[in-house]
LUMVEXKOL-661440 format. One record per atom (N, C-alpha, C, O): x, y, z negated. Coordinates in steps of 0.2 Angstrom, whole numbers, plus 5000, padded with zeros to 4 digits. Atoms other than C-alpha are relative to their C-alpha. Example, Ala and Ser with C-alpha at 12.3 -4.5 7.8 and 13.67 -1.06 7.14 Angstrom:
<kolvexs>
500449945000506249784961500450065000500950054997499649945001506849954964499650054997499950114996
</kolvexs>
This chain:
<kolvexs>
499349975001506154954204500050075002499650105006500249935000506455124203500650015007501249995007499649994994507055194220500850044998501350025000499449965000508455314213500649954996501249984995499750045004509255164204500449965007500949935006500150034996509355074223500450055004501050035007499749944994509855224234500950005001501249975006499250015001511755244228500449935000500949925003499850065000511955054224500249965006500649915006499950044995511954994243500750035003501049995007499349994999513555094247500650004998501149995002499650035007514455064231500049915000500349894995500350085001513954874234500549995009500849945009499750034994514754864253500550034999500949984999499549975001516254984251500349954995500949944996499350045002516854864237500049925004500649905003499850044995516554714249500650015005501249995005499649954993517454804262500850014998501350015002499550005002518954844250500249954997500849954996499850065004518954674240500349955006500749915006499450044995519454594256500650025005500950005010499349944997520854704261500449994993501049994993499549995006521454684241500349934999500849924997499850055003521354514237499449964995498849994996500550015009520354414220500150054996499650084994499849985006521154484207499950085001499650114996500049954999521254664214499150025002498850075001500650004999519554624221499650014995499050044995500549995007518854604204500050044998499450074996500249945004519354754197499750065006499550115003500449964997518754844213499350004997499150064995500350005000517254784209499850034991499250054990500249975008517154834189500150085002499950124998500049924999517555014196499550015002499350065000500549974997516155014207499450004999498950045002500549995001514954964197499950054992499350064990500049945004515655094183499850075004499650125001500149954998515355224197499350015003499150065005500849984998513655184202499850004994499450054994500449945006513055204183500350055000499950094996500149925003513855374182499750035006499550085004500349964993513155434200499050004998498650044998500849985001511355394194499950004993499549954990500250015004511555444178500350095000500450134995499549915001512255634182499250044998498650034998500649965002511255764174499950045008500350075011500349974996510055814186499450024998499050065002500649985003508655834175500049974995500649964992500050055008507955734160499949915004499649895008499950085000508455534159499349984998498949994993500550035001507155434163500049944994500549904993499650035007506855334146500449935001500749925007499650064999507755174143499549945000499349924994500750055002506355024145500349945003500549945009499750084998506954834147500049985005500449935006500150014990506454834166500850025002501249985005499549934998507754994167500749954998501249935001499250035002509154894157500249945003500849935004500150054998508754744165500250005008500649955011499649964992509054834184500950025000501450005003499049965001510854924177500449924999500849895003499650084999511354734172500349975004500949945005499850064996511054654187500250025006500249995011499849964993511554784199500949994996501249954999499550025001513254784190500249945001500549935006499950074997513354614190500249975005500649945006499850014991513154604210500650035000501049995002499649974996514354734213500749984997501250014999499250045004515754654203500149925003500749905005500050044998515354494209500250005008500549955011499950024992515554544228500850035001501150015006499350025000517354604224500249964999500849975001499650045002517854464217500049965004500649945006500050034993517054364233500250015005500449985010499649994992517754464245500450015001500650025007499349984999519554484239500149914999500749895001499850085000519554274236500049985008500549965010500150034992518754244256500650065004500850055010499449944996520254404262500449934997500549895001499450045002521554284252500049955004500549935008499650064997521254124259500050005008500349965011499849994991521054214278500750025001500950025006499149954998522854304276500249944997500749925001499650084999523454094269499949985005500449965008500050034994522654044283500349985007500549945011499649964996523454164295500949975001501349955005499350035002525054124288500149955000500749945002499750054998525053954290500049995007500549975010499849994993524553964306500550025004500749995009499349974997526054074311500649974999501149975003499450045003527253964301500149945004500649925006499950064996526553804311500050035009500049985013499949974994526653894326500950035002501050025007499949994999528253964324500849924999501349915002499850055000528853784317500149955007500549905007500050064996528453694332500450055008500750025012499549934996529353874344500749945001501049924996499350014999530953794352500550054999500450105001499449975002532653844343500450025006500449995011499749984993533653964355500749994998501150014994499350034998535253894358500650005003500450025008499649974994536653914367499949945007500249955012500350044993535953754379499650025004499650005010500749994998534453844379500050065002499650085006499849934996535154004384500549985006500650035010499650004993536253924397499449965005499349985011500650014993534753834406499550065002499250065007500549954999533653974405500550045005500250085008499649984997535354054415500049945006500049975011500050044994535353904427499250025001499250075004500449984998533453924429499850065006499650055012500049934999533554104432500550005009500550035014499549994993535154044446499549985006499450005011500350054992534153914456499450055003499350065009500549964996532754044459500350035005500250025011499649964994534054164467500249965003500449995008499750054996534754034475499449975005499649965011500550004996532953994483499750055003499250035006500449954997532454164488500950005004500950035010499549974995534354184494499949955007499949975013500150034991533954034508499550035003499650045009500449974995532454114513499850085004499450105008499649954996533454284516500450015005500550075008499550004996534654224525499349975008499150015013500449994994533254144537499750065005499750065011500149955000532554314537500550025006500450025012499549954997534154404542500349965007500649995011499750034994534654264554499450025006499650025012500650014993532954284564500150105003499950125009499949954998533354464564500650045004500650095007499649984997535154474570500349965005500849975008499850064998535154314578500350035009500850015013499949984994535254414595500650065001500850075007499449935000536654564591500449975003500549915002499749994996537754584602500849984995501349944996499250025004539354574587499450004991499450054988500250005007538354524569500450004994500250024989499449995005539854504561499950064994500150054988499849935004539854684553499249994994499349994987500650045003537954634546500249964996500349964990500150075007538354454540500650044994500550034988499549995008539854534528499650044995499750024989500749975003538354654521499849964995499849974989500550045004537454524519500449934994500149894991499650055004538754404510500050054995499850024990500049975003539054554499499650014994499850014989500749995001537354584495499749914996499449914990500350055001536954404492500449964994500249924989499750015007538554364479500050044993500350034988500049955007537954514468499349974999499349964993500550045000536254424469500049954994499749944988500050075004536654264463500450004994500249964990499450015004538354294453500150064997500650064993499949945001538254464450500950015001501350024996499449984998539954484460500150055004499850055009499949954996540754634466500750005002501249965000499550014998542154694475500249965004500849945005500150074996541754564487500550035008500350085010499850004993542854554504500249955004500749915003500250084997542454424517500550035006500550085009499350024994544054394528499949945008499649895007500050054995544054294546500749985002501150035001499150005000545754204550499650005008499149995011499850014991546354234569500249955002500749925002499550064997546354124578500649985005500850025009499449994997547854034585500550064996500950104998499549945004548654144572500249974991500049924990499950015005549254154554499950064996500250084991500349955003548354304549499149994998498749945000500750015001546654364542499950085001500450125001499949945000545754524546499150024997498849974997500749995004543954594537499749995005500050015010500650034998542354504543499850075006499850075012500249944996541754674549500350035006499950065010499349964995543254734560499649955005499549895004500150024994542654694578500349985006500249955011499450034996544254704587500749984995500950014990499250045002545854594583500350065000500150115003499349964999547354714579500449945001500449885000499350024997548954694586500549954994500549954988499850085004549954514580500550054995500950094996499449965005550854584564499650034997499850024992500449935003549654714558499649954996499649974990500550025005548454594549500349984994500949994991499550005007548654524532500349925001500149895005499850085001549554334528499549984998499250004993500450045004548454214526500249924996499949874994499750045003549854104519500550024995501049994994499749955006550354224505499550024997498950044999500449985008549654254486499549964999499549915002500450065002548254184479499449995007499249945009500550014995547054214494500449955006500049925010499650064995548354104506500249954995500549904998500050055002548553994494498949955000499049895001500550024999546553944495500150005007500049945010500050014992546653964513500449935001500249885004499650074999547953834514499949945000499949905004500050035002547453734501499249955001499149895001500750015000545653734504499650004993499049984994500450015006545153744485499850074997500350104997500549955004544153884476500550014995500849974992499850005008544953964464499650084995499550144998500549965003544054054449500550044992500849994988499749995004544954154436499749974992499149984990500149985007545054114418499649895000499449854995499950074998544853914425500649964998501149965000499650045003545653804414500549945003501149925001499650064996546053674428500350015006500749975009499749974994546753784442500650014999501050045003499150005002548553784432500250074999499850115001499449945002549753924426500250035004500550085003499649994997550553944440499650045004499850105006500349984993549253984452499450044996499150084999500249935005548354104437500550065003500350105007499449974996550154184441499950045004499850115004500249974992549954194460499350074998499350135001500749974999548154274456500450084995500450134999499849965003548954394442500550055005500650115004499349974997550354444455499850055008500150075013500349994992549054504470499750084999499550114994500149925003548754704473499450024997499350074994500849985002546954694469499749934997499849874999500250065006546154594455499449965004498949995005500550064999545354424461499949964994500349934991500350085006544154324449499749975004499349935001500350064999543554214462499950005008499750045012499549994993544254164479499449945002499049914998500350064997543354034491500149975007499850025011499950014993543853964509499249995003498749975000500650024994542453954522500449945006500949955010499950074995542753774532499549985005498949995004500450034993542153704549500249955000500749935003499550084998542553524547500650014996500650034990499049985005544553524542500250085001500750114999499649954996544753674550499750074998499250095001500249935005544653844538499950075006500350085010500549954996543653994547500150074996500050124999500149935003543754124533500249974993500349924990499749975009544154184516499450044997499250095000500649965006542754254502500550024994500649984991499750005007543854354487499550044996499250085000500449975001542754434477500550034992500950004989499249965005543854554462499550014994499650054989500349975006542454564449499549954998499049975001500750035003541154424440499950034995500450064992500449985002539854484429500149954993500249974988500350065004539654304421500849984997501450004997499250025005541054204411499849945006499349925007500050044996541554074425500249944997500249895000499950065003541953954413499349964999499249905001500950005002539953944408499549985009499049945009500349994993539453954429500349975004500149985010499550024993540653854439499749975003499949995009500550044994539253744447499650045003499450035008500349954996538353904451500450035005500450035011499349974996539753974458500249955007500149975013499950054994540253824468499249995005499249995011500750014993538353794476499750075005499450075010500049944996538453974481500450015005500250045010499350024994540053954490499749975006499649995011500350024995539353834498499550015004499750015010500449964997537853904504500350085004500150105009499849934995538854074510500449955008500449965014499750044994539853924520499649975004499949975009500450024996538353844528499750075004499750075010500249944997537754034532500450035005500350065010499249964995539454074539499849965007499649995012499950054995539653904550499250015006499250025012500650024997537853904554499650095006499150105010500049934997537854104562500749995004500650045008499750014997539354044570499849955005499949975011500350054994538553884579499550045005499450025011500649974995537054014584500650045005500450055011499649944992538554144594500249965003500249985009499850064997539253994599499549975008499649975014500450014994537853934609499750035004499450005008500149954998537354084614500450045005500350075010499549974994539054114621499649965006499349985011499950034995539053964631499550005004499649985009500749984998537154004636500150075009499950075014499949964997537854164643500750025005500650055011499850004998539454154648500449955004500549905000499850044996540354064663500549964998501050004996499650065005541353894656500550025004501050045001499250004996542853914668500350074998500850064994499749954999543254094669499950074992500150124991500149985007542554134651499650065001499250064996500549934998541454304659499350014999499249954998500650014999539854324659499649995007499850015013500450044994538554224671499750075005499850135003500449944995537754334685499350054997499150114998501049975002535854334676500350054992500050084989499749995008536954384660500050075001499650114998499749934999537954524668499250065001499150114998500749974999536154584676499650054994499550114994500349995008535354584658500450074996500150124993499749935005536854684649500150065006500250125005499849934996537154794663499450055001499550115002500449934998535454894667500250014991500550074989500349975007535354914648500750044998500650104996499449945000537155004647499950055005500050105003500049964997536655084663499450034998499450085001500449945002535055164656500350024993500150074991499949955003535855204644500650055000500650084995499849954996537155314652499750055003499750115001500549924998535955404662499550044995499150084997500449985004534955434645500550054996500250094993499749965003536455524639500550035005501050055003500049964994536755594657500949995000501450024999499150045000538555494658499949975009499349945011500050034994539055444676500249905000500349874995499550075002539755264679500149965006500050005011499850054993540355134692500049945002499949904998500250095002540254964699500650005005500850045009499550024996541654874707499949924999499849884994500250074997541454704716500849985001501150025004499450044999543254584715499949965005499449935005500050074996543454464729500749984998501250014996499250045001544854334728499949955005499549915005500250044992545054274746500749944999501349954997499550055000545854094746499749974997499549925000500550065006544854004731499749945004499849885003500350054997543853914745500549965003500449905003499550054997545253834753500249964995500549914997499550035006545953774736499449944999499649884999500450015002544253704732499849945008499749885008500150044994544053634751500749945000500749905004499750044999545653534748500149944996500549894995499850045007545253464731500450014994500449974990499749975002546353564724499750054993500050104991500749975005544853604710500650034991500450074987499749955006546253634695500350055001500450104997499649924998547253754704499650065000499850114997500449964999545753844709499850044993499850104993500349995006544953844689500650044997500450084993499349995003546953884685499850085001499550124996500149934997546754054696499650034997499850084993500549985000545154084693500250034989500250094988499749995006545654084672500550084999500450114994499349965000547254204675499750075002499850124998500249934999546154344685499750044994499750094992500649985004544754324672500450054995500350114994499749995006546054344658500450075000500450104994499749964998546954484666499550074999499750124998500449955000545254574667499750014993499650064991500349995009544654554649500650014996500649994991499549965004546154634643500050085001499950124997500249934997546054784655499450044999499450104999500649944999544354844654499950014992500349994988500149985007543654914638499349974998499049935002500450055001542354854627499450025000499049974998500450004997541054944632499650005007499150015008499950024991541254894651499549954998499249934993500450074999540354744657500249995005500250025010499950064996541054604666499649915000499549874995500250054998540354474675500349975005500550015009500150034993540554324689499650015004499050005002500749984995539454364704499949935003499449915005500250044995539854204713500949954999501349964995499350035001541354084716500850045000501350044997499349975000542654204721499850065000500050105004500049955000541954344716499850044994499450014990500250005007541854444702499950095000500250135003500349934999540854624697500450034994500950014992499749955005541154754683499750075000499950105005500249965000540254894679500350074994500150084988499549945004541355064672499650034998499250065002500549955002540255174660500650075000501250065001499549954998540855354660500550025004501050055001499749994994541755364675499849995005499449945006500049974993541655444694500249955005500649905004499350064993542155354712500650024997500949974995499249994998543755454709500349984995500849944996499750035007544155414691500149925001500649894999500150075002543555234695500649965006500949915005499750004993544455234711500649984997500849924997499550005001546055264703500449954992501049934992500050055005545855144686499849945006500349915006499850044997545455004699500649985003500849925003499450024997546855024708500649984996501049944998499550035003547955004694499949914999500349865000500550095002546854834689500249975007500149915007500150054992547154774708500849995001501049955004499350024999548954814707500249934994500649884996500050055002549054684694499949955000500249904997500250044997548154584700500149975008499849925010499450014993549154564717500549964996500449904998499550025003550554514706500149944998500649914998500250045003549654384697499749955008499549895008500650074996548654314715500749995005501249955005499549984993549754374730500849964999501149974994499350024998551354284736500549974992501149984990499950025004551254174721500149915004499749895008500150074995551853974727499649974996499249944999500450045003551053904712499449995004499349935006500650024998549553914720500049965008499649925009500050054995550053844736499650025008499549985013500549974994548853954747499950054998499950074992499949914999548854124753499650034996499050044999500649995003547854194741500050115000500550154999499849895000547454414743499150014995498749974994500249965004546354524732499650075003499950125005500349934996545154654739499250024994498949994989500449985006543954754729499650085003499950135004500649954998542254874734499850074994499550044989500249965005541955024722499550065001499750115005500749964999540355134721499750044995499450014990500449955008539655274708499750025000499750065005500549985001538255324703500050075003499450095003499949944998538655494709499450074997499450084991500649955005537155644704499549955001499249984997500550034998535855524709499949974991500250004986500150065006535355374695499649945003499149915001500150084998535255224707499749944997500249914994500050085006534655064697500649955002501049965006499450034999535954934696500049955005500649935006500050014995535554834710500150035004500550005007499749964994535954964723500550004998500849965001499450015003537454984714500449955002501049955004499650085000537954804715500050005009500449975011500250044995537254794734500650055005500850045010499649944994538354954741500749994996501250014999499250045003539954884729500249955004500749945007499950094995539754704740500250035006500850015008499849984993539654804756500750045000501150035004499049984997541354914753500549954997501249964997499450065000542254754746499949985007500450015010500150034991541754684766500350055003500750035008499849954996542254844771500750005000501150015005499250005001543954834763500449925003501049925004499750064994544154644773499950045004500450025007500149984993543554744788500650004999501049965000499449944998544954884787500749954999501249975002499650045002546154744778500350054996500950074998499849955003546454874765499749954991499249914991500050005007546654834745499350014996498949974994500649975003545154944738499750045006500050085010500349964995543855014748499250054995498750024993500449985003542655164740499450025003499350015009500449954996541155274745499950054999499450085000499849935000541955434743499850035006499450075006500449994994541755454761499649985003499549925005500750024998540155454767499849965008499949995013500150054996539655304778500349944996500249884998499750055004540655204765500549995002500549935002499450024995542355214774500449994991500350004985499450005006543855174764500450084997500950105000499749945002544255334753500650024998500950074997499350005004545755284745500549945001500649904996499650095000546755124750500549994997501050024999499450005004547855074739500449965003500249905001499650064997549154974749499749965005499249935004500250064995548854854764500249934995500549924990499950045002548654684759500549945003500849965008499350024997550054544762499649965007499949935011
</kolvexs>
């Protein structure tokens, strides 16, 4: 066969392959009569003189056309039934595809809750192991309840309330002292004192919570979509309002509710940890802290004092009489007393002080920022009422006096036992002298300021 009849045909021969399965049969066939019209005019171009025509020669152009028509036709039939093929695949594929629903879009929203719902228990773990020892966690957990209903429910505007106790108010989670009785808010007014009251959750736009109590919710300064109490037993501990859900609470109410729930396990259960923590630390009768307690929080107040070059002071209580009460059996009298001074004392001091029991009738106190003379002169008020409340009282039924050692750290930075040990010794000093307060303003430790003779 003649090479030049072969050369052009192997391009023109895979090119309509190549294109007849991209076109189809039909279009493939005529690919193919194109191609084999363009390889007779390619080797038929005047280049010189045509070689003659001899029945070999006719018999090559034949069957060279022939192939290249034939391989379009076969490669646009095998592309048709691959692109049927495809497509039924896709069809049975998208036949057997679950229809999206609106069932199917709410469990795929429960799905998506209970996860957050599972990663929220093992944050709160987290955050408990982390704050379990804070001195007031409270201002933290409101954080993290905040934090934790934008999570789950995407709710904002969140404000976690605690009721006072012994009261009929509530005041924010965060707030670390009580205000004075009156200042807080009702917890038996509008929609938020009505869940507090009633104990039931209420969620706006809740077809079963009534018109009325919509109303209430309508009538309150700041817009609540979704209220919830915090309980201890019978006995209600707090309030969650939150003024803004994300979600339609009609569609979520059981998420909502197992959330509640769980902020109320988190609450209760960070409450049992301060709780026995208190009672760990602090003395069951006179409510103060234990002696190892007081130890503990007081160097760590007193280095930090001399770290920000602040003076401070210690002051030793004695309450002479307590043993006689205790030696007659007279053990509620004693506890009664003993209650009354404590009570007296943790109203007085501030809250960065530190008080402690050192012993039966005895009790300490360490003053941050303040001098003997400052300290001298703030005890003395504290001992005159304390006179009033021990002194020339019958209830008690014995003589009961009050004397009190006070000691300041002066330019020095003594550690807190010296401190504690030269407080002990001018409370002694002030039985010696039979004087009220006894300081170490004067040197030897005399009594620098006696406020009063004792009765």
């Amino acid at each position: 066969m003649d090479i030049a009849l072969l050369l052009p045909w192997f391009p023109v021969l895979l090119g309509v392959g190549v294109g007849g399965r991209l076109l189809g049969k039909t279009r493939g066939l005529g690919l193919g009569v194109l191609g084999a019209l363009l390889w007779l005019a390619v080797i038929h171009l005047p280049t010189g003189p045509l070689p003659p025509l001899t029945t070999l020669r006719l018999l090559a152009l034949a069957a060279g056309m022939a192939a290249v028509i034939a391989m379009g036709a076969w490669s646009g039939e095998m592309g048709q039934t691959r692109a049927a093929a495809e497509a039924a695949a896709r069809q049975a594929a998208s036949s057997h595809a679950p229809a999206v629903t609106p069932e199917s879009t709410l469990r795929t929203a429960y799905e998506t809750a209970l996860g957050s719902l599972g990663r929220l228990l093992e944050q709160y773990h987290e955050w408990l192991e982390d704050h379990r020892h804070d001195r007031d966690p409270w201002p933290k957990f409101d954080e993290f309840i905040r934090a934790a209903l934008y999570q789950t429910c995407r709710a904002t505007h969140v404000k976690p309330f605690r009721l006072v106790e012994n009261s009929d108010e509530i005041i924010p989670l965060r707030d670390a002292e009580v205000p004075a009785e009156g200042t807080g808010l009702s917890a038996r007014r509008g929609i938020i004192g009505h869940v507090v009251t009633t104990g039931r959750a209420y969620v706006a736009q809740d077809p079963t919570q009534g018109e009325l109590v919509h109303k209430l919710a309508a009538e309150a300064k700041d817009p609540v979509a979704w209220c919830f109490p915090i309980a201890q037993g019978a006995r209600r501990i707090g309030v969650v309002a939150a003024g803004h859900l994300a979600w339609a609470p009609e569609l979520h109410g059981p998420l909502l509710a197992a959330t509640a729930g769980l902020i109320q396990q988190f609450w209760t259960m960070l409450q049992e940890v301060c709780g026995s923590r208190s009672a760990a630390q602090h003395d069951p009768i006179s409510g103060v802290l234990t002696r190892d307690t007081f130890f503990q929080m007081a160097e760590g107040a007193l280095r930090e004092s001399y770290r920000q070059g602040e003076p401070v002071a210690c002051a030793v209580i004695a309450v002479e009489g307590l043993r006689q009460l205790h030696d007659t059996a007279r053990w509620e009298l004693a506890d009664e007393l003993v209650k009354a001074v404590c009570a007296l004392l943790r109203r007085k001091v501030r809250l960065d002080d530190v008080l402690g029991r050192f012993d039966g009738s005895r009790f300490i106190l360490l003053l941050r920022r303040v001098d003997s003379e400052l300290a001298t002169l703030i005890i003395g008020q504290l001992m005159f009422r304390l006179r009033a409340v021990c002194e020339d009282n019958p209830r008690w039924q014995v003589p009961i006096q009050v004397r009190c050692g006070v000691v300041g750290s002066g330019l020095n930075e003594p550690d807190m036992r010296s401190l504690v040990l030269e407080a002990l010794q001018q409370a002694r000093q002030a039985r010696t002298d039979d004087t009220t307060i006894c300081s170490d303003l004067l040197p030897g430790g005399g009594a620098a300021r006696p406020v009063g003779k004792s009765a």
